[in-house]
C-alpha positions as CSV (number, residue, x, y, z in Angstrom):
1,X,69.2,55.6,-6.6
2,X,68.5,57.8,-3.9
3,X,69.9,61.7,-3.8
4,X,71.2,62.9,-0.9
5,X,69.3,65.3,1.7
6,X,71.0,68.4,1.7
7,X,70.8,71.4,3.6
8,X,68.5,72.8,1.8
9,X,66.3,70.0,1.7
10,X,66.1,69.9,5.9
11,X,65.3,73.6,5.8
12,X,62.0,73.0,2.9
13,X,61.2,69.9,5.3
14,X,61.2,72.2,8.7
15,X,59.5,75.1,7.3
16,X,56.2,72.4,6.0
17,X,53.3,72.8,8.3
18,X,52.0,69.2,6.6
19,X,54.2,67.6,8.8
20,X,52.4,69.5,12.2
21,X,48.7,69.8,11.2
22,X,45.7,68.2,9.0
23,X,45.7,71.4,6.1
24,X,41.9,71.8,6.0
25,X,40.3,70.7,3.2
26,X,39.4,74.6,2.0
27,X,43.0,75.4,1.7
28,X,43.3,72.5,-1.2
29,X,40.9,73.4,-3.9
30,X,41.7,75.1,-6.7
31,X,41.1,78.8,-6.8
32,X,41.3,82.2,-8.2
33,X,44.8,84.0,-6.1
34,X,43.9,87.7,-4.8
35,X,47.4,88.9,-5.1
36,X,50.8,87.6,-6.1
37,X,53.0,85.6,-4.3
38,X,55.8,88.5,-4.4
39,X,53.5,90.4,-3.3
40,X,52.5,88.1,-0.6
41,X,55.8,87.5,0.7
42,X,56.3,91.4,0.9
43,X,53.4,91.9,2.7
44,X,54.1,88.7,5.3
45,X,58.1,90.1,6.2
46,X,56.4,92.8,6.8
47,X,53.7,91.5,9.3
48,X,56.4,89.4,10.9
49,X,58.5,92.6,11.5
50,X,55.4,94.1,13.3
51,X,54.4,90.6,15.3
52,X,57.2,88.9,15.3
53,X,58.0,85.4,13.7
54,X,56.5,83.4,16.4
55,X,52.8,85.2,16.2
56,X,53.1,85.3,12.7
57,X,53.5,81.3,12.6
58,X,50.6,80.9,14.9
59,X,48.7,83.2,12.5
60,X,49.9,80.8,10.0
61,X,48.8,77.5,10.7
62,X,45.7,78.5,12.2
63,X,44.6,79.5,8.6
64,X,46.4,76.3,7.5
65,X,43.9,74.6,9.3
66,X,40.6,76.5,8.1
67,X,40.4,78.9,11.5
68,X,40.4,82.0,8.8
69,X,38.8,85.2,8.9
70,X,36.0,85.0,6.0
């Protein structure tokens, strides 16, 4: 039997760049994390504040797809 999609399901589904872009291949390996993932989401509200949500979700997938700064 099959759950129903709820609300919070649609907002997990929209907010999933795997459903917009090929994730490169570097982005799915294992690997040792530089900071926490509080910590990351502290630092990204931050960033967006600065460049705003639309930059910041270019910024994003761009990584996503292995255009990062090494």
């Amino acid at each position: 039997m099959t759950k129903p999609v709820t609300e919070g399901d649609v907002k997990r589904i929209l907010s999933n760049p795997f459903y917009a872009i090929q994730v490169d291949e570097s982005m799915c390996v294992p690997h040792e994390t530089l900071i926490s993932e509080e910590d990351w989401i502290k630092s990204a509200v931050k960033l967006v504040e600065e460049i705003g949500v639309e930059e910041y979700m270019k910024n994003l997938l761009e990584n996503l797809k292995g255009n990062y700064v090494t």
